[in-house]
PAVEXDREN-952287 format. One record per residue: residue number from 1; residue in one letter; z negated, x negated, y negated of N, C-alpha, C, CB in turn. Coordinates in steps of 0.05 Angstrom, whole numbers. Glycine has a CB too. Example, Ala and Ser with C-alpha at 12.3 -4.5 7.8 and 13.67 -1.06 7.14 Angstrom:
<rec 1; "A"; <-156; -264; 114>; <-156; -246; 90>; <-156; -264; 66>; <-181; -226; 89>>
<rec 2; "S"; <-142; -257; 45>; <-143; -273; 21>; <-157; -258; -1>; <-114; -282; 12>>
//
This chain:
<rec 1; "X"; <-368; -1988; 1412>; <-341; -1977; 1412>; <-321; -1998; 1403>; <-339; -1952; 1395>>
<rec 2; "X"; <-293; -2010; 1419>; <-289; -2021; 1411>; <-261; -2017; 1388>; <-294; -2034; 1428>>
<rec 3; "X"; <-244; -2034; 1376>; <-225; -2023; 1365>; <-211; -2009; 1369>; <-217; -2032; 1360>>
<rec 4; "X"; <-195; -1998; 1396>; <-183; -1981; 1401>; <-190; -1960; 1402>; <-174; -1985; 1413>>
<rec 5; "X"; <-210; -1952; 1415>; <-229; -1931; 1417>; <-240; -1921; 1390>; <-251; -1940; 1435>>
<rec 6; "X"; <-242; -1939; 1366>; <-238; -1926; 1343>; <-228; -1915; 1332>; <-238; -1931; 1332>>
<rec 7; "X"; <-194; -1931; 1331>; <-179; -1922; 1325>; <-165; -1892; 1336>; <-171; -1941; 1325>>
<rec 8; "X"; <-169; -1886; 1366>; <-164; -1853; 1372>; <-183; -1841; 1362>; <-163; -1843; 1401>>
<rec 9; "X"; <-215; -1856; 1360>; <-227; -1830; 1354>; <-230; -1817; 1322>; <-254; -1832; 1365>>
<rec 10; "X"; <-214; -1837; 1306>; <-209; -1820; 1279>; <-181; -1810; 1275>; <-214; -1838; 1253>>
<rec 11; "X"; <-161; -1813; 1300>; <-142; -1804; 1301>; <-136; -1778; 1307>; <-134; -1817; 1311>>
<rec 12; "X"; <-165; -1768; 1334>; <-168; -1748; 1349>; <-179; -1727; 1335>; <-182; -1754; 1369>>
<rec 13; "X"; <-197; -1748; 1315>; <-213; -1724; 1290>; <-191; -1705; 1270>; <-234; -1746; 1262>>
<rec 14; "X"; <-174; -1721; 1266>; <-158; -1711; 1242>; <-137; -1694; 1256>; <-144; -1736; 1222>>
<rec 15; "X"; <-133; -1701; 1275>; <-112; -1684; 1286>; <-127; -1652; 1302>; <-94; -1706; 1312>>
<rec 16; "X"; <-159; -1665; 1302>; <-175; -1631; 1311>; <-169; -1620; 1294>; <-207; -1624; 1315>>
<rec 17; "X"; <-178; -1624; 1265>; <-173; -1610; 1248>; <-156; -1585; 1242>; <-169; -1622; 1237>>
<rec 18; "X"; <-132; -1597; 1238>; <-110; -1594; 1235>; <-103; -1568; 1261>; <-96; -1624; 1236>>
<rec 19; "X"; <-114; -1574; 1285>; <-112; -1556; 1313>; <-137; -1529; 1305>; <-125; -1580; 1349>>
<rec 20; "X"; <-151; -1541; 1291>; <-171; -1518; 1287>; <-167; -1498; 1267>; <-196; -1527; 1282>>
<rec 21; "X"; <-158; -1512; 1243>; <-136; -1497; 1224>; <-122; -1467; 1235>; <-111; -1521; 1221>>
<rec 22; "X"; <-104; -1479; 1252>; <-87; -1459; 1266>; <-98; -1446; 1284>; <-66; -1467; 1277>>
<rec 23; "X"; <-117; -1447; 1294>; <-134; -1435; 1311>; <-140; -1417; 1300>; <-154; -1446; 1321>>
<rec 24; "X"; <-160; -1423; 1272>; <-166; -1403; 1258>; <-151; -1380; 1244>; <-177; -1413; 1245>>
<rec 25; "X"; <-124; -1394; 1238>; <-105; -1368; 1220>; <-96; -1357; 1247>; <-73; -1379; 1195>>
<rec 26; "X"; <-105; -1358; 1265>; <-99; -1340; 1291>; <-117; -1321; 1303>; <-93; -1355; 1312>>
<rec 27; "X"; <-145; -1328; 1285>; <-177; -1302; 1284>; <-180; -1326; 1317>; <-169; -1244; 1289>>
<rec 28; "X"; <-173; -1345; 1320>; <-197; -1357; 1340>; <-207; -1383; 1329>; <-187; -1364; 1372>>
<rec 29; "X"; <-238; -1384; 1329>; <-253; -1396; 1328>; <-251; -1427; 1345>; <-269; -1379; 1332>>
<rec 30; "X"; <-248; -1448; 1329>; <-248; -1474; 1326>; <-268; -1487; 1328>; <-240; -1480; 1309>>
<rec 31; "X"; <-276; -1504; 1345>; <-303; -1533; 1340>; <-291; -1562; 1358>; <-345; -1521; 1360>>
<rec 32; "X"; <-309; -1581; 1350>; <-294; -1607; 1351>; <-317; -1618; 1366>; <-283; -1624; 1321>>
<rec 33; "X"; <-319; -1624; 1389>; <-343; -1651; 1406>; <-335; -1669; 1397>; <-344; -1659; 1439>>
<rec 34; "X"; <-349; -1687; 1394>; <-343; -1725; 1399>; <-344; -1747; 1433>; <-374; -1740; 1378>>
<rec 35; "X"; <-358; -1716; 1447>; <-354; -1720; 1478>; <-361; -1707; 1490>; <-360; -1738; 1490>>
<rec 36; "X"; <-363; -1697; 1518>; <-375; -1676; 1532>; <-402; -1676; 1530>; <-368; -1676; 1559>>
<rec 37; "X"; <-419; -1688; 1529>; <-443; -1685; 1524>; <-453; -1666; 1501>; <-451; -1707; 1522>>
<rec 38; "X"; <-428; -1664; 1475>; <-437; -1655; 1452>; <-417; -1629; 1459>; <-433; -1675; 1424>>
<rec 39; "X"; <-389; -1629; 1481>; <-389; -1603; 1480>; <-404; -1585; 1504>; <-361; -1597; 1478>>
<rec 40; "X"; <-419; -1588; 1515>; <-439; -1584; 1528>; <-452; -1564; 1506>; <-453; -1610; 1536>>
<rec 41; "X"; <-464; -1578; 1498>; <-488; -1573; 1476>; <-473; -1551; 1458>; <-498; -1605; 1456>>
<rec 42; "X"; <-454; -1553; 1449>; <-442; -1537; 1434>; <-432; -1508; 1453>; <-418; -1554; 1420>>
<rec 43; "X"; <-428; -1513; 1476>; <-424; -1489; 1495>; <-438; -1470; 1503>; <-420; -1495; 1513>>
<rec 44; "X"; <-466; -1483; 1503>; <-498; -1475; 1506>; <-507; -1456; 1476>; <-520; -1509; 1507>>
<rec 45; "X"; <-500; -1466; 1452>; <-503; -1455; 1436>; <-496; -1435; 1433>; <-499; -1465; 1424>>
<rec 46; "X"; <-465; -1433; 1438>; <-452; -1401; 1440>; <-459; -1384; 1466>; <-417; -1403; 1440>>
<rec 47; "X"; <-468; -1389; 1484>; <-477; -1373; 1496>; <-506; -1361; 1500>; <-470; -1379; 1512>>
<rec 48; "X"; <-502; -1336; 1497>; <-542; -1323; 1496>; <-546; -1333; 1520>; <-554; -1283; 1497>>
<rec 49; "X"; <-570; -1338; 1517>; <-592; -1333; 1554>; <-585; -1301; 1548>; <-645; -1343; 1556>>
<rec 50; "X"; <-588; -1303; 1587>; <-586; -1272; 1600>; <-550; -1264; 1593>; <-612; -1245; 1578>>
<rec 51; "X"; <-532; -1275; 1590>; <-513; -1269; 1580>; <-495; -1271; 1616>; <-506; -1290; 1552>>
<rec 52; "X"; <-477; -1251; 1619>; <-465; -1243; 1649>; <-443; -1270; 1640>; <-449; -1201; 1656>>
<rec 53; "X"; <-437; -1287; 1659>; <-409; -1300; 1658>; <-394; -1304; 1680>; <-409; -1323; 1648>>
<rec 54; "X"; <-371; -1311; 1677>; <-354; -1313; 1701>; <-329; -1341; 1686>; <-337; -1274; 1710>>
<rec 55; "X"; <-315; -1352; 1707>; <-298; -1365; 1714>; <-268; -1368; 1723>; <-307; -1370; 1722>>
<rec 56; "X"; <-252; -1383; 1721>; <-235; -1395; 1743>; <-240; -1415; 1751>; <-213; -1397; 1740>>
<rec 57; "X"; <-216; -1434; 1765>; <-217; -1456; 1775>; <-220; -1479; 1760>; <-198; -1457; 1788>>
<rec 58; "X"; <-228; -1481; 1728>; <-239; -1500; 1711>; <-246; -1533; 1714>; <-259; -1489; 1707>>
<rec 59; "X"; <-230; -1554; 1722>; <-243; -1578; 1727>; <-253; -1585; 1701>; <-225; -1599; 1740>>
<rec 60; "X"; <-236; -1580; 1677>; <-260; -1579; 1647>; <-277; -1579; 1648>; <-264; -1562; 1629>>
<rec 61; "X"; <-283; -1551; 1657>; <-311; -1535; 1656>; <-335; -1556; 1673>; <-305; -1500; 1674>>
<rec 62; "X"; <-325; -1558; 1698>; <-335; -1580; 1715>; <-349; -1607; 1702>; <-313; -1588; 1731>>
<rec 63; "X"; <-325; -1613; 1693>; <-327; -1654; 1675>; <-347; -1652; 1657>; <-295; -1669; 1651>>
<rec 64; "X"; <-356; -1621; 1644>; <-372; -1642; 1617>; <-401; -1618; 1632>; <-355; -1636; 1565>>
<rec 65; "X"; <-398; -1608; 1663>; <-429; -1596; 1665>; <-431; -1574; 1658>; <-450; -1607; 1649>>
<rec 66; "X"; <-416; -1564; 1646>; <-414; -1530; 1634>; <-423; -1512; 1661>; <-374; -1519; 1623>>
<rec 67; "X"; <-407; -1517; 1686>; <-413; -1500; 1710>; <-436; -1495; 1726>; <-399; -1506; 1724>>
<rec 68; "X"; <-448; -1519; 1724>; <-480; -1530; 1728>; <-505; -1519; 1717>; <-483; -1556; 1718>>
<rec 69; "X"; <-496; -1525; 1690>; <-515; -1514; 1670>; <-519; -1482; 1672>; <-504; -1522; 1640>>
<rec 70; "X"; <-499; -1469; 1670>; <-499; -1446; 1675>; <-513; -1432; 1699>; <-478; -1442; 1674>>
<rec 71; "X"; <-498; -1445; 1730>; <-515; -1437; 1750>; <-541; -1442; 1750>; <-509; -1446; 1770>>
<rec 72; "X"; <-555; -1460; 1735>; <-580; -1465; 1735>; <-599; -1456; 1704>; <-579; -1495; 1742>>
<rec 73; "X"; <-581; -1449; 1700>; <-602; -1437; 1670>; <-605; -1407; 1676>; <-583; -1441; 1632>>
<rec 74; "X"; <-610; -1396; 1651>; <-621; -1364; 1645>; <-596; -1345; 1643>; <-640; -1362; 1613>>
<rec 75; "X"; <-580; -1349; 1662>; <-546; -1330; 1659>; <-546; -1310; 1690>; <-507; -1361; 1660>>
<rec 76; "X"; <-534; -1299; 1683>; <-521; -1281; 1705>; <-494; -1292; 1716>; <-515; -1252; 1693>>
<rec 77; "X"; <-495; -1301; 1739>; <-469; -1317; 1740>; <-445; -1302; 1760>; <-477; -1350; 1751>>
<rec 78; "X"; <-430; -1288; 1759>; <-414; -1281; 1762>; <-387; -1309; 1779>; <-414; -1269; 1736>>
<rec 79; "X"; <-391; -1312; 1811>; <-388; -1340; 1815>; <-375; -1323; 1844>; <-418; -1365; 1814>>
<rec 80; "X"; <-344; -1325; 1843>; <-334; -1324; 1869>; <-341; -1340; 1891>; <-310; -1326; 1868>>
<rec 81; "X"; <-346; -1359; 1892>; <-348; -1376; 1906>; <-377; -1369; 1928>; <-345; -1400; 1889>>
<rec 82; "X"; <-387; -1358; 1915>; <-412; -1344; 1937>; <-411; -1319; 1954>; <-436; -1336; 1922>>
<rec 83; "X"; <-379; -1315; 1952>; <-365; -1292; 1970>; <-365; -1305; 2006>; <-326; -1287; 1955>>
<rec 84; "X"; <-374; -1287; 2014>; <-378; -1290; 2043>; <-351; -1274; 2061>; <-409; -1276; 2050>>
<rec 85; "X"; <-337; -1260; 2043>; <-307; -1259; 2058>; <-297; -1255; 2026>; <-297; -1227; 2087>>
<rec 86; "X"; <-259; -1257; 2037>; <-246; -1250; 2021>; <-258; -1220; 2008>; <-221; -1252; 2034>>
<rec 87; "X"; <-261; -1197; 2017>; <-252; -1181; 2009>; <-285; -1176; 1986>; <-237; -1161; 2033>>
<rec 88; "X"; <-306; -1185; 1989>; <-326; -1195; 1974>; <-317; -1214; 1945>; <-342; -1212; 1996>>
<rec 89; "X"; <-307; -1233; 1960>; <-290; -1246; 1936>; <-277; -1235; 1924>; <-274; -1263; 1938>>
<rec 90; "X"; <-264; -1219; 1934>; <-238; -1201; 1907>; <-248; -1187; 1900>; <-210; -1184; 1912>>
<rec 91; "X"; <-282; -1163; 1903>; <-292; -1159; 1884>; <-307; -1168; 1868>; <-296; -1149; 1885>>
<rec 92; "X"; <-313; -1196; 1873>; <-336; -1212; 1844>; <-312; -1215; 1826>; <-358; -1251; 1851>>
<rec 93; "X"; <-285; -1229; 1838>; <-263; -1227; 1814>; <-257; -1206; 1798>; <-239; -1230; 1822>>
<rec 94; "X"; <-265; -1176; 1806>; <-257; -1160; 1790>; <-276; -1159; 1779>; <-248; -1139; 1795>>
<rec 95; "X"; <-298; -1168; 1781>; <-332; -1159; 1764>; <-325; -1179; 1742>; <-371; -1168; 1784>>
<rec 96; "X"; <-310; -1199; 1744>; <-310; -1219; 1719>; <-289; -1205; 1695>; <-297; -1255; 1730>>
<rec 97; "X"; <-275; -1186; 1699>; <-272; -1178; 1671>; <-292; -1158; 1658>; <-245; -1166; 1668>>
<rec 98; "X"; <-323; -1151; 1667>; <-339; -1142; 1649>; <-355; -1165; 1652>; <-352; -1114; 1653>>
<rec 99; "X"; <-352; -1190; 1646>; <-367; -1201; 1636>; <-366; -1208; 1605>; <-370; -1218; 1650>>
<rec 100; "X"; <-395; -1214; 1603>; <-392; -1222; 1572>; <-387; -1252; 1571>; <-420; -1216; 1555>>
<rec 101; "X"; <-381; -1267; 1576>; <-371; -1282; 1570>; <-346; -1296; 1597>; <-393; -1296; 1557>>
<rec 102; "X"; <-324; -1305; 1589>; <-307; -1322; 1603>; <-299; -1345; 1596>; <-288; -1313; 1606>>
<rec 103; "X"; <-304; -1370; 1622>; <-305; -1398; 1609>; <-283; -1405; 1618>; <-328; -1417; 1614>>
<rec 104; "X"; <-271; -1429; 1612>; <-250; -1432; 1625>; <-230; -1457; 1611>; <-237; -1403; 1627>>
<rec 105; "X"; <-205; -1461; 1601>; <-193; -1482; 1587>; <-172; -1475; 1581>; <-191; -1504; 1597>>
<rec 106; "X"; <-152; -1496; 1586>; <-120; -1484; 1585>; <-106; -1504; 1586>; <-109; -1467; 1560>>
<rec 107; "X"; <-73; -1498; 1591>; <-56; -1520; 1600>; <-52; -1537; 1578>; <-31; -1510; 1611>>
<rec 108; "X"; <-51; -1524; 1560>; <-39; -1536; 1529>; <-39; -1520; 1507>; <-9; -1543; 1530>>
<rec 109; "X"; <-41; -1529; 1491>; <-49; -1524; 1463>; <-30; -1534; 1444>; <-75; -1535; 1455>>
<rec 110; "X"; <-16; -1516; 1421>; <0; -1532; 1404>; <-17; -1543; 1379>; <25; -1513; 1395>>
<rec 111; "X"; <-3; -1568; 1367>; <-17; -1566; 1343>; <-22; -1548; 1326>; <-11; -1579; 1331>>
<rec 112; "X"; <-10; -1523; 1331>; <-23; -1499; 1308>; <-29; -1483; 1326>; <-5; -1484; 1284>>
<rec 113; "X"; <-45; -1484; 1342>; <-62; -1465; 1359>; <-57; -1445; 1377>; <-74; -1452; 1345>>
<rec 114; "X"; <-27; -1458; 1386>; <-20; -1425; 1400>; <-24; -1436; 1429>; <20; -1408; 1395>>
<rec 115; "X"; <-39; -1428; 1455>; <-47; -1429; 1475>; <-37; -1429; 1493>; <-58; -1421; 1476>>
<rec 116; "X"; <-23; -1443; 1511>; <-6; -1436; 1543>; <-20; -1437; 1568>; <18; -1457; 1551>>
<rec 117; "X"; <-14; -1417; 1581>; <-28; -1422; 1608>; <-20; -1408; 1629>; <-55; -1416; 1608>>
<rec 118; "X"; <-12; -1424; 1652>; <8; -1418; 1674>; <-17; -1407; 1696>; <31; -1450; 1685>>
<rec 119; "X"; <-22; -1390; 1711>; <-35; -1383; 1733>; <-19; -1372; 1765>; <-52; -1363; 1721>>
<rec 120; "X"; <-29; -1367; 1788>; <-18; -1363; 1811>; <-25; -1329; 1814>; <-31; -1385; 1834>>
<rec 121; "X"; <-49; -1328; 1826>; <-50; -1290; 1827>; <-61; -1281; 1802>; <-72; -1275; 1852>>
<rec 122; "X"; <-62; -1292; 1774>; <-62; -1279; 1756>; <-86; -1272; 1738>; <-51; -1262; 1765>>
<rec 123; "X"; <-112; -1277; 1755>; <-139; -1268; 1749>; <-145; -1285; 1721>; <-162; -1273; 1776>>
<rec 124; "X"; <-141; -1313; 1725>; <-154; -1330; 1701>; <-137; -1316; 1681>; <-152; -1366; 1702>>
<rec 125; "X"; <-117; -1310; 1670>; <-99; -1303; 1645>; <-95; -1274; 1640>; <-71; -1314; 1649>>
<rec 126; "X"; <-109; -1258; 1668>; <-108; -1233; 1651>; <-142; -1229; 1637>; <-98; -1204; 1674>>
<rec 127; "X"; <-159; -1246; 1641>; <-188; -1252; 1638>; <-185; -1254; 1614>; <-202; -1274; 1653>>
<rec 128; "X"; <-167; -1277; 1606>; <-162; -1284; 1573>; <-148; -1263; 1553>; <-141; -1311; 1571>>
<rec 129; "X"; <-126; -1244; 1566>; <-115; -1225; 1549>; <-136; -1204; 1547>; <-88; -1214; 1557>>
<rec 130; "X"; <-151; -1193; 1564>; <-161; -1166; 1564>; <-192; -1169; 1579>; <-138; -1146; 1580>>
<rec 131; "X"; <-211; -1166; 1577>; <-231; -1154; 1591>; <-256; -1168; 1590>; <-224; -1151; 1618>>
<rec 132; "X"; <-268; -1184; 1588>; <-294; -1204; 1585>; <-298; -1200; 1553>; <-287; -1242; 1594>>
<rec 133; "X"; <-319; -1200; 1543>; <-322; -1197; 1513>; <-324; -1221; 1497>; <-345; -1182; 1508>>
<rec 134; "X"; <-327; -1246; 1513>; <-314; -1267; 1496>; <-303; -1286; 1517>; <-336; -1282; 1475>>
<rec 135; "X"; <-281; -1302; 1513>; <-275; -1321; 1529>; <-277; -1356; 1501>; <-240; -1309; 1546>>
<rec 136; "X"; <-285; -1374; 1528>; <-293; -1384; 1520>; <-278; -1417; 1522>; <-313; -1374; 1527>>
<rec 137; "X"; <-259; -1426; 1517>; <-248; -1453; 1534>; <-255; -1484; 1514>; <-206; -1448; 1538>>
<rec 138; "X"; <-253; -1499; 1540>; <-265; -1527; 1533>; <-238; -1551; 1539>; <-297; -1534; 1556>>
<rec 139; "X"; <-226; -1558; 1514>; <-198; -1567; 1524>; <-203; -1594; 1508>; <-167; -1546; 1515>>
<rec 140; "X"; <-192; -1613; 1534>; <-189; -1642; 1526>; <-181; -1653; 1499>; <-171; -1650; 1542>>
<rec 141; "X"; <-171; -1672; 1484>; <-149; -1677; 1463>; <-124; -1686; 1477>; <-158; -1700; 1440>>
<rec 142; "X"; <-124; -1685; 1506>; <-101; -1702; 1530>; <-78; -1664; 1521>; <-121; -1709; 1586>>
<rec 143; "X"; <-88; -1658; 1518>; <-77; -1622; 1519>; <-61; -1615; 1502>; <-98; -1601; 1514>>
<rec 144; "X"; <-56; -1623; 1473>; <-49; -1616; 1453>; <-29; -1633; 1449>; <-67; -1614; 1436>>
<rec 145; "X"; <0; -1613; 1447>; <17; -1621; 1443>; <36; -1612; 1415>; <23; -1618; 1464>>
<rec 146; "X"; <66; -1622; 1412>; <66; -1618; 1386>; <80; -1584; 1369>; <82; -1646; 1380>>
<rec 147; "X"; <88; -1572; 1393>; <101; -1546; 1392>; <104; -1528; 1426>; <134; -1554; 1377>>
<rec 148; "X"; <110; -1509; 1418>; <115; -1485; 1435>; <132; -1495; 1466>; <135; -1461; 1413>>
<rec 149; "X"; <152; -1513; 1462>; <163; -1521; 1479>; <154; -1540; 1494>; <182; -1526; 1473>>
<rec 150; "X"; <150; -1556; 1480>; <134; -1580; 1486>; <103; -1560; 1506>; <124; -1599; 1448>>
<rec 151; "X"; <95; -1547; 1499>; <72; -1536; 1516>; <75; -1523; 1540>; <58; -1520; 1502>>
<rec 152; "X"; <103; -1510; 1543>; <114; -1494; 1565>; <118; -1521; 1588>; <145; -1475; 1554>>
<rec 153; "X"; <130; -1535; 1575>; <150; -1564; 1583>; <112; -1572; 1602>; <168; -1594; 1540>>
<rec 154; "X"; <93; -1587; 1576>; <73; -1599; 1595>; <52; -1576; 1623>; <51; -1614; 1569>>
<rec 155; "X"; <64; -1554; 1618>; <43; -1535; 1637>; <56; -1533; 1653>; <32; -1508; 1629>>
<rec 156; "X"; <85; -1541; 1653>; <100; -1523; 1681>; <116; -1555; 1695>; <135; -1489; 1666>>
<rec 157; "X"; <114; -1577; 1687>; <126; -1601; 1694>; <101; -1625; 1694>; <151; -1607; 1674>>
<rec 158; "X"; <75; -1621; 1683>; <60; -1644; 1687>; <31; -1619; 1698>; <58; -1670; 1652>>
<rec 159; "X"; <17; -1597; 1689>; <-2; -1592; 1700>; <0; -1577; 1730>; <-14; -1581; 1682>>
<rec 160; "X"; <26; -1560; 1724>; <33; -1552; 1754>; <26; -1575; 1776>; <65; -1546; 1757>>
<rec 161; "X"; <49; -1592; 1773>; <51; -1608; 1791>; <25; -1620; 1804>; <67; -1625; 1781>>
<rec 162; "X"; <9; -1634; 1783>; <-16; -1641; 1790>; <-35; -1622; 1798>; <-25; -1653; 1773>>
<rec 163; "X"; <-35; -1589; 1788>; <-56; -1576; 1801>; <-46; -1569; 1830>; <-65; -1551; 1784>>
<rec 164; "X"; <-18; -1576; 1834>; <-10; -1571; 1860>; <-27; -1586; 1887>; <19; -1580; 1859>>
<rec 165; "X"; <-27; -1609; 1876>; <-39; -1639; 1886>; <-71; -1629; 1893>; <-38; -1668; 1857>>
<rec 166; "X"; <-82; -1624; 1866>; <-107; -1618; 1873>; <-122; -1590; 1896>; <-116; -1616; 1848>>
<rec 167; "X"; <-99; -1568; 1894>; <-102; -1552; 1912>; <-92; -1563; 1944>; <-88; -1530; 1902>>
<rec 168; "X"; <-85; -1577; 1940>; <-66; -1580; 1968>; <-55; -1560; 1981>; <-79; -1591; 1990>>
<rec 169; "X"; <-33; -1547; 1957>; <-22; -1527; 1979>; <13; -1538; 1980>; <-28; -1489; 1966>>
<rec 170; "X"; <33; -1521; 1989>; <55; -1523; 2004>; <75; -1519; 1983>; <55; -1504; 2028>>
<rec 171; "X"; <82; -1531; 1958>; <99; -1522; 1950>; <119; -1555; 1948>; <91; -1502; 1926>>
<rec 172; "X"; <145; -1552; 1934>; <163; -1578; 1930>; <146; -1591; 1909>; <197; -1573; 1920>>
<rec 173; "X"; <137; -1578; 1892>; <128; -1600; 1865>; <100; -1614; 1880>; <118; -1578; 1827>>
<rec 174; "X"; <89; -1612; 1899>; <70; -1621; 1914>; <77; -1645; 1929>; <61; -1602; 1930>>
<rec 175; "X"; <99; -1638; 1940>; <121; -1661; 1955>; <131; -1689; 1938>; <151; -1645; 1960>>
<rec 176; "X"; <145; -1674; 1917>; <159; -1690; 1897>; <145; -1696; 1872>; <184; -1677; 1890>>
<rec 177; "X"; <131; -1685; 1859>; <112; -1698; 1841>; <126; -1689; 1813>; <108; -1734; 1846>>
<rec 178; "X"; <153; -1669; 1821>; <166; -1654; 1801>; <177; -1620; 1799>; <186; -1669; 1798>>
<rec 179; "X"; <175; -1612; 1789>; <172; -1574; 1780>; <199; -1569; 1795>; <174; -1562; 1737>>
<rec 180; "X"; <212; -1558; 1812>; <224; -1543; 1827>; <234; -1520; 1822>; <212; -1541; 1843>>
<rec 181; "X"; <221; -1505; 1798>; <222; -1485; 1791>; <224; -1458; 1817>; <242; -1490; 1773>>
<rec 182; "X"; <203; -1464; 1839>; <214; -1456; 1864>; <201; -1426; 1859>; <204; -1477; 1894>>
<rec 183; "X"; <198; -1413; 1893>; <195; -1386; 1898>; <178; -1381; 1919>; <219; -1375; 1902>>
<rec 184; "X"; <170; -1408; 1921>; <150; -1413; 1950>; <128; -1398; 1944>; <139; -1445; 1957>>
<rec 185; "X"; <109; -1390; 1971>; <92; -1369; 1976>; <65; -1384; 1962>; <90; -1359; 2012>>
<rec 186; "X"; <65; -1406; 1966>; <46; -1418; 1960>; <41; -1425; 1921>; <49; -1443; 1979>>
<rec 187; "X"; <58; -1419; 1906>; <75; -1422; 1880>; <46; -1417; 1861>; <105; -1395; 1875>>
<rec 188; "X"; <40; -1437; 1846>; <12; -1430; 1828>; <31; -1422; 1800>; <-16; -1464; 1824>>
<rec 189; "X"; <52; -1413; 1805>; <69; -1411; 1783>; <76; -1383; 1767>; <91; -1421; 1792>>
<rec 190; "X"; <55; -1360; 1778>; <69; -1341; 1778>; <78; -1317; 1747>; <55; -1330; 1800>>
<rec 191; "X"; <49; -1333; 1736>; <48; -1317; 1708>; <45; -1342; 1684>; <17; -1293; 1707>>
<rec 192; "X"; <60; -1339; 1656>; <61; -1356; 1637>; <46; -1343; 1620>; <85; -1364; 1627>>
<rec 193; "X"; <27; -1341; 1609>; <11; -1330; 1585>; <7; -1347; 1556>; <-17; -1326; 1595>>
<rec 194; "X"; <24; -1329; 1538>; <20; -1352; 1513>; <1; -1330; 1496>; <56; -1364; 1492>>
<rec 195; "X"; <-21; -1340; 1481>; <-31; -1330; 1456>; <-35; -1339; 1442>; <-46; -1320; 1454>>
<rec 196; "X"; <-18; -1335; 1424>; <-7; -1339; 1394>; <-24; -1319; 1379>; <28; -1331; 1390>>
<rec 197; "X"; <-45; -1299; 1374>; <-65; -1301; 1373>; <-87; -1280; 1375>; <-64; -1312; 1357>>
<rec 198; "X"; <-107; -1278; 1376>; <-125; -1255; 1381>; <-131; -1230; 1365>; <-148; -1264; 1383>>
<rec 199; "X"; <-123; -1199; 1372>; <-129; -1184; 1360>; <-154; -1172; 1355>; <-116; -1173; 1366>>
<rec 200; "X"; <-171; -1189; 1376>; <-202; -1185; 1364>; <-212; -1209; 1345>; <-225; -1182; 1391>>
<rec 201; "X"; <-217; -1217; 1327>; <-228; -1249; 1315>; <-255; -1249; 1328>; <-233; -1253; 1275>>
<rec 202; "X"; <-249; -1281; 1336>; <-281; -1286; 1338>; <-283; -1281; 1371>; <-305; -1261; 1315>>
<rec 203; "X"; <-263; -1267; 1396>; <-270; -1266; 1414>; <-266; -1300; 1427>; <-258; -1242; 1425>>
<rec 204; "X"; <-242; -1309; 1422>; <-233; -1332; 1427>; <-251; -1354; 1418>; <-209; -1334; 1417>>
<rec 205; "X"; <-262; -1369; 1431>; <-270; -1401; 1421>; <-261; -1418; 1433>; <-294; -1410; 1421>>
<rec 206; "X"; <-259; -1435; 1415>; <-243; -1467; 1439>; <-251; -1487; 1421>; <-198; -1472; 1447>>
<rec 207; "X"; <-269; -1505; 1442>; <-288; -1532; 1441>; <-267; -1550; 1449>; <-317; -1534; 1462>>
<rec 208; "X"; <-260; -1559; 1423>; <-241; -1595; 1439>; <-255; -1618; 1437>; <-209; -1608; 1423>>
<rec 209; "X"; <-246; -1635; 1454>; <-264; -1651; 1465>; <-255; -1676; 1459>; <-266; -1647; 1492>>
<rec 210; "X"; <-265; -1691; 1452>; <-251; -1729; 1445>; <-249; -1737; 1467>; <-271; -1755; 1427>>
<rec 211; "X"; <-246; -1721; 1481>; <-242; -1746; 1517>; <-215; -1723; 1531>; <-289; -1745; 1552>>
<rec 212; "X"; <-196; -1752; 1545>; <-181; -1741; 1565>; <-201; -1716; 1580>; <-170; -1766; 1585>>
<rec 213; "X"; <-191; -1687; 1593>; <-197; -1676; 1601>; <-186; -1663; 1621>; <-201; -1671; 1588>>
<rec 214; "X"; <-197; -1658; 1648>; <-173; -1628; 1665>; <-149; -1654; 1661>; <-162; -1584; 1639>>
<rec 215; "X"; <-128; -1633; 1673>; <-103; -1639; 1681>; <-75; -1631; 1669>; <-103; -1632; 1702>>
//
């Protein structure tokens, strides 16, 4: 490792802390990787074998193997993507709020733990307020920013834009590479979900990660 790479990674440590802190006076549960490999391992831990799970569109989840592991281990996987029409698909989406567990990430994170997350038809963020018996997210240290505004500001002007990119769909911030604040059909914009914090403790966990992560 060389000097720089030291230097974030005792920078990244102290500032988890501090993110887990507030996590916690919010009844959600805090842990710290040193890289995906270790939050891997730590993801595995919290989940039983035989345990039902489900998803969203997660490139997190993806980067450190979480999605893999799962399809291929001892889980019940709860996986739209093996929908043979839409209307198949829109019911494995509704089967994912009885799952027991929901994996997933988020746009941004403040330093005291309060959570933002922008979605399009709504499924990933009503997953997180209500219905799965634990959700579960794996968020970069690229994520954590320094207040409430600042988190609205990076989800709706730097992850929009880019998850625009990665969907390839039709909106201006796809075009322009900036938030539009538009009304287009195609709009991954449609719902803002902040939780500031959980009225169940202990349903919430969030694994941060010492590596840029997601978008």
């Amino acid at each position: 490792m060389n000097k720089t790479d030291e230097i974030k990674r005792v920078r990244n440590e102290k500032l988890a802390e501090k993110v887990i802190k507030g996590l916690e006076s919010r009844h959600i549960s805090g842990y710290y990787a040193a890289d995906r490999a270790e939050a891997l391992s730590k993801a595995l831990e919290l989940i039983p074998e035989g345990s039902s799970i489900a998803w969203g569109g997660s490139m997190t989840v993806e980067q450190i193997g979480l999605s893999d592991a799962v399809k291929n281990g001892n889980y019940e996987c709860i996986d739209r993507d093996t929908a043979r029409s839409p209307e198949e698909r829109k019911e494995i989406m509704r089967k994912a709020f009885f799952a027991d567990f929901f994996i997933g990430s988020t746009n941004a994170i403040t330093e005291d733990g309060i959570l933002v997350n922008l979605d399009g038809y709504g499924n990933r963020v009503a997953a997180y307020v209500f219905g799965p018996d634990k959700v579960l997210l794996i968020v970069g240290m690229n994520k954590i920013v320094r207040d409430l505004d600042t988190a609205m500001k990076r989800t709706r002007t730097e992850a929009a834009p880019l998850n625009a990119q990665r969907f390839e769909i039709s909106t201006p911030c796809r075009k322009t590479g900036s938030c539009a604040d538009c009304k287009s059909p195609d709009s991954i914009c449609s719902h803002m979900l902040i939780t500031r914090l959980s009225m169940v403790p202990g349903r919430f966990h969030v694994i941060l990660v010492n590596e840029d992560l997601g978008l």
